[in-house]
N, C-alpha and C positions, 0 to 999 in steps of 0.2 A: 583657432586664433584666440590669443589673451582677450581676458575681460575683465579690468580693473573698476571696481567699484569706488566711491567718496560715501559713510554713513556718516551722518552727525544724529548722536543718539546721548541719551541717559541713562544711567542705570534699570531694568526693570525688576519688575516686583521678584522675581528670584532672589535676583544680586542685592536688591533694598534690605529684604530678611534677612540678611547676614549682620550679624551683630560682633563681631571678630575679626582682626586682619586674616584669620586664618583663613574665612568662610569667603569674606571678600576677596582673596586669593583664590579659592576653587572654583567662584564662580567665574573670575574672568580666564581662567585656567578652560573653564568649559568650553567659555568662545572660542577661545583660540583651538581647541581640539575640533571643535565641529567647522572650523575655517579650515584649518590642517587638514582634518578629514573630506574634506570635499577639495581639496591641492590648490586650497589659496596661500598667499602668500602676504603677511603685512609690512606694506612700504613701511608705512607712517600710524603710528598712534599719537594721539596727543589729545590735550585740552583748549576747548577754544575758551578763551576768556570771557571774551566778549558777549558770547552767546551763554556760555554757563554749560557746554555741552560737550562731549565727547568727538573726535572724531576720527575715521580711521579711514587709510586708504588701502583696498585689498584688490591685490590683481588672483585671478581663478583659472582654470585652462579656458574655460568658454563661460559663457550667460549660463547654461544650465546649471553648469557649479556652482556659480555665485546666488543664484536662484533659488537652490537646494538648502546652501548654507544659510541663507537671509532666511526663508521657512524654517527651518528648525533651530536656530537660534530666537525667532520669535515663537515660536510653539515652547518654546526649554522659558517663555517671559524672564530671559537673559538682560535684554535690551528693551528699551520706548525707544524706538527711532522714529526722529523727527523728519530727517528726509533721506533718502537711501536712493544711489544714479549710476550710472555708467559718466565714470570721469577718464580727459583727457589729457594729456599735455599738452603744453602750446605749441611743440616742436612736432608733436601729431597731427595737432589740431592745425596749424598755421597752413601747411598747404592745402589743406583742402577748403579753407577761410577764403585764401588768396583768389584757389581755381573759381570758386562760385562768384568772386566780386568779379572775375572776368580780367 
């Protein structure tokens, strides 16, 4: 069964030492390879305003994927993530909302 993650993160001290669009290229080039490489797949990138923070939504074959890839993208200090989860849709999320209120 799919595992789609929500991170909202900032850049970390890898990606920060880049001093170049080039470098700031290869570092998020990284992420995406070590997401790639453990067969995630990104919805959604974006910036949240609001917060001042990145965020991205990745579905993975299972939690061990996305597990594996959250570890070595913090191990590679790619990303400071500020909070990292198992996100839903509401169209997932609703019937099972509905069944528990009875």
């Amino acid at each position: 069964m799919s595992y789609t993650t929500i991170t909202v993160s900032r850049p970390g001290a890898k990606m920060r030492s880049g001093t170049t669009a080039d470098e700031a290229n290869a570092s998020f080039a990284e992420v995406q390879a070590i997401v790639a490489a453990n067969g995630g797949e990104m919805s959604l990138v974006g910036y949240d305003h609001a917060r001042a923070a990145n965020v991205a939504i990745v579905t993975y074959p299972d939690a061990d994927a996305a597990a594996t890839a959250a570890i070595q993208i913090d191990a590679a200090q790619l990303l400071d993530v500020e909070s990292r989860g198992m996100f839903s849709t509401m169209e997932e999320l609703w019937p099972t909302f509905t069944a528990a209120l009875g």
